[in-house]
Structures are given as C-alpha cells and as structure tokens.
C-alpha positions as CSV (number, residue, x, y, z in Angstrom):
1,X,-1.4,15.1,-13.7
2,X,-4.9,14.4,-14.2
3,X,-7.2,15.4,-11.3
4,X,-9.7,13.5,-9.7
5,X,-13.3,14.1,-10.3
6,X,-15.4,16.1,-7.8
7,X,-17.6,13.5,-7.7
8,X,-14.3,11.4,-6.6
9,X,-13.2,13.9,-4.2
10,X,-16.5,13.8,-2.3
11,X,-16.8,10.0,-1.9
12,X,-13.2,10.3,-0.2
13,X,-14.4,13.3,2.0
14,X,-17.4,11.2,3.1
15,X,-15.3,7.7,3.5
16,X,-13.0,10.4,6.0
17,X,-15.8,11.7,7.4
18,X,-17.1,8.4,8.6
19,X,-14.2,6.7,9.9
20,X,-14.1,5.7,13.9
21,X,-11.1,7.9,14.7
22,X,-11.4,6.8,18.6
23,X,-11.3,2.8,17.6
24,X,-8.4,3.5,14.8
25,X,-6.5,5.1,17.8
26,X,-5.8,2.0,19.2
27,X,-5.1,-0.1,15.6
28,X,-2.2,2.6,14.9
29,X,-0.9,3.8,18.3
30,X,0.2,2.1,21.6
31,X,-0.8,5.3,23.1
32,X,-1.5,9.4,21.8
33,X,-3.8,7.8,19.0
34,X,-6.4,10.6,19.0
35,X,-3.9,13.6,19.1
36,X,-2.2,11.5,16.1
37,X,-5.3,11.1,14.2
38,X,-6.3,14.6,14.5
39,X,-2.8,15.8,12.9
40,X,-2.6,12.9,10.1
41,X,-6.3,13.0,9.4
42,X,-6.2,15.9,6.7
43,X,-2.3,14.9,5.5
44,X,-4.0,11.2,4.4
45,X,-6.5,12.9,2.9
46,X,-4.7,15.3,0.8
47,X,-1.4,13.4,0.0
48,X,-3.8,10.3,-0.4
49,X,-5.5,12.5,-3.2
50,X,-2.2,13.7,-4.6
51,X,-1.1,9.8,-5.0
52,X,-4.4,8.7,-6.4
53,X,-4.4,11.4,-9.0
54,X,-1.3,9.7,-10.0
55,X,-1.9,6.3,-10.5
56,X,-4.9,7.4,-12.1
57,X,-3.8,7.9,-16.3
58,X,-1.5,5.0,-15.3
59,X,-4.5,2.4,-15.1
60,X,-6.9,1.2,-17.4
61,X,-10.3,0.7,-16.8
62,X,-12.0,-2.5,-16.1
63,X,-8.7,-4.3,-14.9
64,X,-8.1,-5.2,-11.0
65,X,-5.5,-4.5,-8.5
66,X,-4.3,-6.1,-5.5
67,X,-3.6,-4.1,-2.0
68,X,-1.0,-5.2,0.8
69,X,-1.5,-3.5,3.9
70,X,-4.2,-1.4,2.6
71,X,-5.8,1.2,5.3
72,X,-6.5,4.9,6.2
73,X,-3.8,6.3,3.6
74,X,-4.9,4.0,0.3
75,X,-9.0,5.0,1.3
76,X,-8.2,7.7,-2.1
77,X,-6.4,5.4,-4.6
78,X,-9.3,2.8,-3.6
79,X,-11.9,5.0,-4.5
80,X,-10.4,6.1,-7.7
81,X,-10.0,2.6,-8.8
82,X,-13.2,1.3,-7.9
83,X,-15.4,4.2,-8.9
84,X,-13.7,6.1,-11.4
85,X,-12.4,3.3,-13.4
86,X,-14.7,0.5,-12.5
87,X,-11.5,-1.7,-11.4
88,X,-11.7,-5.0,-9.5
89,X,-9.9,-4.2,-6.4
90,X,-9.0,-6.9,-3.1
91,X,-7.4,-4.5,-0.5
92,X,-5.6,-7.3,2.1
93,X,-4.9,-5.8,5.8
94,X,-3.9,-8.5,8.6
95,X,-5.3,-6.2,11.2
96,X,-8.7,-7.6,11.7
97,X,-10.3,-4.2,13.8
98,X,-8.9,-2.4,10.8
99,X,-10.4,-4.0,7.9
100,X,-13.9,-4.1,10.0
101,X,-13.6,-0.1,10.6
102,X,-12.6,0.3,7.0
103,X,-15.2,-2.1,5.2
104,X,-18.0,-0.4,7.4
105,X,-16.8,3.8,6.5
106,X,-16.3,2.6,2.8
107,X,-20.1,1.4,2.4
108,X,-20.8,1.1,-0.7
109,X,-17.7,0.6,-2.1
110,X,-16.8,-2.2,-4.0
111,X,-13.6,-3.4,-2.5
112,X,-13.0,-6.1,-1.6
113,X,-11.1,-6.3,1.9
114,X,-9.7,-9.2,3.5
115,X,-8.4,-9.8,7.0
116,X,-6.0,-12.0,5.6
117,X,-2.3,-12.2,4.4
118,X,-2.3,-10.9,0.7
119,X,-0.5,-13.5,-0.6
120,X,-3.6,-15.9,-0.1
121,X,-5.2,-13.8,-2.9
122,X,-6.7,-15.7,-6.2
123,X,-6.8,-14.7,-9.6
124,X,-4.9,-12.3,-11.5
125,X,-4.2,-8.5,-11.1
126,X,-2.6,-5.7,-13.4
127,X,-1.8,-3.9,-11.1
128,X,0.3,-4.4,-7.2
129,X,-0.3,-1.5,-4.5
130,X,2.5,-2.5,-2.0
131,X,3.3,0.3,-0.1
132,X,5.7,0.2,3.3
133,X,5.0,-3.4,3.9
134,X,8.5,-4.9,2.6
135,X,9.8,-2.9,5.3
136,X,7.4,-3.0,7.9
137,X,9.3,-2.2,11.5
138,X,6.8,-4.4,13.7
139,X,7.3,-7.7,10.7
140,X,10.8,-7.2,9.8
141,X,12.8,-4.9,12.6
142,X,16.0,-5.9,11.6
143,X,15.5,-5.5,8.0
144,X,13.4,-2.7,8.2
145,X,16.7,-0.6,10.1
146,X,19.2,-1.9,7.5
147,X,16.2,-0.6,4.7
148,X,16.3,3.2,6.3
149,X,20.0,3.2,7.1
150,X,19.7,2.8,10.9
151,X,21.2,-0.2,12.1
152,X,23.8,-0.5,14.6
153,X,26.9,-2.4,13.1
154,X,27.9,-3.3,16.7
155,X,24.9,-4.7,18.0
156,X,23.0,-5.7,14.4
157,X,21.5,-9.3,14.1
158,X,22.7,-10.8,10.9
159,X,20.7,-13.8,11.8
160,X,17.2,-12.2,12.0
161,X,18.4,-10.3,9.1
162,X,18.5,-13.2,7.0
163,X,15.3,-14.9,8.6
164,X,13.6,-11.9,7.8
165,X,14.6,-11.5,4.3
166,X,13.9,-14.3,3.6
167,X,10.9,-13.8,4.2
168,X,10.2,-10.4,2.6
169,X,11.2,-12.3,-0.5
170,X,8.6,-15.4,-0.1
171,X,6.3,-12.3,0.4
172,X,7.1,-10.5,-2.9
173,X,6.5,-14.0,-4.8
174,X,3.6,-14.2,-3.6
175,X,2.3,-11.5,-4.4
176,X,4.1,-10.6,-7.5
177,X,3.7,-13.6,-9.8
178,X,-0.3,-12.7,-9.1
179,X,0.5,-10.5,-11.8
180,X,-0.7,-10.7,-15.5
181,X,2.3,-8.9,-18.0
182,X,2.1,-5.8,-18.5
183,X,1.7,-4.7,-14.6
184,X,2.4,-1.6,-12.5
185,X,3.7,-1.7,-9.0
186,X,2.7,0.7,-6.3
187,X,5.4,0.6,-3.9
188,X,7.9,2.8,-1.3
189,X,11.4,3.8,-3.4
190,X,12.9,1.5,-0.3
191,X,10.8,-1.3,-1.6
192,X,11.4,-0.9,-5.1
193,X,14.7,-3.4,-4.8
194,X,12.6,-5.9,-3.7
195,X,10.6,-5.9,-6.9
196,X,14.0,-5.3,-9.4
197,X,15.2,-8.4,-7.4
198,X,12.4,-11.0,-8.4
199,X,12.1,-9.3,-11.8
200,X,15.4,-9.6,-12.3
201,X,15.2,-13.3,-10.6
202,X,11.8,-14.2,-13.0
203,X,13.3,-12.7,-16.4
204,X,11.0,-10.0,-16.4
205,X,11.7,-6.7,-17.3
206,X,11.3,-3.4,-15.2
207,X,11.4,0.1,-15.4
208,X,11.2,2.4,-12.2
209,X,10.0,5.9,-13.1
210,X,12.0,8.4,-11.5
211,X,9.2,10.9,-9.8
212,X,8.0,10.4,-6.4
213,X,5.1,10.8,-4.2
214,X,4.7,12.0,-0.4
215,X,2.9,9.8,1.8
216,X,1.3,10.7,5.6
217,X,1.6,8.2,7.6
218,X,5.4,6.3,7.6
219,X,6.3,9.1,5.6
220,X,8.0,6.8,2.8
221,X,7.6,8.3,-0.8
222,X,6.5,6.5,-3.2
223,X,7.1,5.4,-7.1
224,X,5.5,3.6,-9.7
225,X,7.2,0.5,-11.5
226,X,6.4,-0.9,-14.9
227,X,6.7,-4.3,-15.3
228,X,6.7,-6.4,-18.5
C-alpha cells in the first residue's frame, strides 16, 4: 500500500486539530457527544489514514470525485485527493452545521462542500465516495435493518421497505450516472449491491475487489468497485 506523504499526514493532523468537537457533539449524538468524540476522535484519524492510503494508487491525478455524506471520517481521503493528487473534489453533506464546521477546520482546502443532496451535483466525476449512506438508519430504517440482518419478520414493514428502496435506488442514479467510464466507487461492502444493481441495470460492467477497509464511525468496512 502506498503511504501518505508527511506532508499529507500533517494537513490531516491539523484539519483534526481544528475541528469544534463540542458543536460536532450535537450533529452526531442525541446525547454523550463529547465522551463519543473523545473515543472516535483518534480511530477517524488513523482508519481514515489507513482508507485514504488506499484509494490513493487507485486514482489518477488531475480527475475529480464526488462525496455523499462526506464528514469527520472522509477529512483523510479528502486531503489526499485534493492535495496530493490535485483532484477536483465536491464533498455533499445534508447536515448544514456540519458542512459549516467542516468547511471552516479544512481552510485552505480546496473542496468543495455542499449542504445539499449529492445528487444535485453537475459535471462529471471519475470517481464516487459513497460510504454508509445507502443504508443510512435515520433515511432508510427499514431498509437499513434488512441491509445488516436485523429486521423482525413479525413486525417488518414491507411497505416502507419498498418506499424506501425505492428510493435508495433513485439515489444511486443519481449519483452514479455522474460518472465518466472508467470510474471507481468508494462504498460500504453492504452498499456494493446497490451499485452491481444499476451496473447491471445500465449495461455496465463491474468488478468488486475483494479486500476491505475498517471504518470508525458506523463501523461498516469498506471496498473499492471498478466500473467500466
């Protein structure tokens, strides 16, 4: 794996060390957001670092990426896009508080963030970071217990099942046929049938590579997908 540059690795300690930590407590946690910031704080950091050094030999430089639900954890892959390989990147977060803490401990940074829904994004991208928004337990809470093998059988809704995927699917569109052939995805392994499914609906081919990454904060690991 090729590692990030110190130079990388101190622009990510510095974006950590600015972060509002008291403000994010609320954005993340209906209650116990300090105490949870001051265990995950270090794991973002570190597996963040881990993920980044990942995707890194698996982008070129000078093409752009698009980022669904980007915050805290994707600070690392942001900054090794943007300043190691000079990549246009538009990192989309609904949370308005978030993007505002975000945009103001990245400084300098060129991302662009947007308070918006991703799939409002323009132009086209090589590259898809979609990580644990498919099956996202506050958008999609019947889906999302299906996704992790937790639903009820008794008590399950198939009707907001359906609503819901349905809408995880209009989502991936979206977002997906941004793309410009070839691509890579960034996504959870539970999220990766989501993108087979409209590659498979679109005619376009896919390959999911079989390592996969840790991540802090839901915990879902992560893989890359090839596309085209």
């Amino acid at each position: 794996m090729k590692a990030l540059s110190s130079k990388n690795r101190r622009e990510i300690d510095a974006i950590f060390s600015r972060l509002d930590y008291a403000a994010l407590a609320g954005v993340y946690c209906d209650e116990g957001g300090e105490t949870f910031w001051r265990a995950m704080r270090e794991p973002c950091r570190r597996l963040g670092i881990q993920a980044a050094s990942a995707l890194l030999p698996r982008l070129r430089a000078g093409g752009s990426s698009l980022y669904v639900g980007a915050g805290v954890a994707e600070i690392p892959a942001l900054v090794m896009e943007a300043s190691a390989l000079g990549r246009r990147v538009s990192a989309f977060n609904l949370r308005r508080k978030e993007v505002g803490l975000l945009r103001r401990a990245c400084g300098a940074l060129p991302v662009d963030w947007r308070a918006s829904d991703a799939g409002s994004a323009r132009g086209r991208f090589d590259h898809l970071w979609m990580v644990s928004v498919l099956n996202d337990p506050e958008e999609f809470p019947d889906l999302s217990l299906l996704s992790y093998g937790r639903a009820d059988p008794r008590a399950f809704r198939c009707a907001a099942f359906s609503a819901q995927r349905l809408a995880v699917r209009r989502l991936a569109d979206r977002c997906l046929r941004r793309l410009s052939l070839p691509a890579l995805v960034t996504t959870s392994v539970e999220e990766a049938i989501w993108v087979e499914e409209w590659c498979q609906r679109s005619g376009v081919a896919c390959r999911v590579e079989k390592k996969t990454y840790p991540t802090a904060i839901v915990g879902d690991p992560i893989c890359f997908i090839r596309l085209g």
